[in-house]
C-alpha positions as CSV (number, residue, x, y, z in Angstrom):
1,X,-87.5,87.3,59.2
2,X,-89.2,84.5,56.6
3,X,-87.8,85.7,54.4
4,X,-84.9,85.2,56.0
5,X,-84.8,81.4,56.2
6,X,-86.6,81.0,53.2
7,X,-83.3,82.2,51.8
8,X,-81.1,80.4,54.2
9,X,-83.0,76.9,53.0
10,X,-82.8,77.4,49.5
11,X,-79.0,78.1,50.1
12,X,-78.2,75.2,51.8
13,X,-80.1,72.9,49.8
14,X,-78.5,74.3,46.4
15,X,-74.9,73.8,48.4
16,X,-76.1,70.1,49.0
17,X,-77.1,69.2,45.6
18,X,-73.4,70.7,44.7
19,X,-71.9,67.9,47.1
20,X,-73.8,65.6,45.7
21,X,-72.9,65.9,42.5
22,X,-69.4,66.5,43.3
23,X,-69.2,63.3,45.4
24,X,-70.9,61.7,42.5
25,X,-68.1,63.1,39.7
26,X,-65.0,62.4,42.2
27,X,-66.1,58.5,42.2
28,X,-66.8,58.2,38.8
29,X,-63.4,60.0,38.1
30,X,-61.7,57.3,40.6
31,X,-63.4,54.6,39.0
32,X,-61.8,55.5,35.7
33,X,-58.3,56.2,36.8
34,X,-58.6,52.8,38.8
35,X,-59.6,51.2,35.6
36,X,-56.1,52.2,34.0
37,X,-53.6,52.3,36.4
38,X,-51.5,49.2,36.3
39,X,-49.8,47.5,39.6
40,X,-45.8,47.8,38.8
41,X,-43.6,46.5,41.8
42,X,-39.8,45.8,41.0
43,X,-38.0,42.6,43.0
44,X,-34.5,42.9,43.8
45,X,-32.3,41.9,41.2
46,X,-34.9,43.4,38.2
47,X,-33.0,45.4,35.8
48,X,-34.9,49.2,35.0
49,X,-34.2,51.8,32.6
50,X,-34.3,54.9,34.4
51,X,-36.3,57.7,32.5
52,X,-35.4,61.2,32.4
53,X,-37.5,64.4,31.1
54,X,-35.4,66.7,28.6
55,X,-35.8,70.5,30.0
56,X,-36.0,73.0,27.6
57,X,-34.2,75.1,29.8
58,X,-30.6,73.2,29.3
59,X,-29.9,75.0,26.1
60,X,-29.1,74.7,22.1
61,X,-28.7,71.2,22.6
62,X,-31.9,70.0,22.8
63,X,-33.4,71.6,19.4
64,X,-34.9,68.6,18.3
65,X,-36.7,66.8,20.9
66,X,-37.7,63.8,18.7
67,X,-33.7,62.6,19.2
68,X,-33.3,63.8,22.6
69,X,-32.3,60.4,25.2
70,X,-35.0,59.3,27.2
71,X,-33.9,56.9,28.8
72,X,-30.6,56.9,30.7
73,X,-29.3,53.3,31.0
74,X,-30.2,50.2,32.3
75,X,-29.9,49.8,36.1
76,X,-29.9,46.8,38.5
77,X,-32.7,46.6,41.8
78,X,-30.1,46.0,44.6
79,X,-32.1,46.9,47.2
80,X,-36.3,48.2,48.4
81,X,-36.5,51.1,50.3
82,X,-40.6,50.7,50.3
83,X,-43.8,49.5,48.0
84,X,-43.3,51.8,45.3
85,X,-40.0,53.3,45.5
């Protein structure tokens, strides 16, 4: 029976140190992509280029992928649908 919940301690504080650290990791991993990301809001009337990603999966065509279009063409904001769409 002590040995037991000798057992049962030792678990639980190995499973907190785990949080700990994992709590620990997750903010320091936020802190960092924070750090980089870069607010980017569109008004109405902002012209965007609209960015597509070449699938290898569309055939011959796309055998060299340094020429392939990345960019579609230059559109015009007419209207917000939210914050970040």
């Amino acid at each position: 029976m002590v040995l037991g919940l000798e057992f049962l301690q030792q678990t639980t504080e190995k499973v907190k140190v785990i949080q700990d650290r994992m709590r620990a990791t997750q903010s320091r991993l936020k802190s960092y992509t924070n750090k980089r990301r870069r607010p980017f809001e569109v008004q109405i009337g902002d012209h965007v280029f609209l960015r597509v990603t070449p699938t290898a999966k569309i055939g011959k065509a796309l055998k060299s992928r340094k020429l392939t279009p990345r960019f579609i063409d230059m559109y015009q904001i007419t209207r917000r649908i939210g914050p970040v769409v």
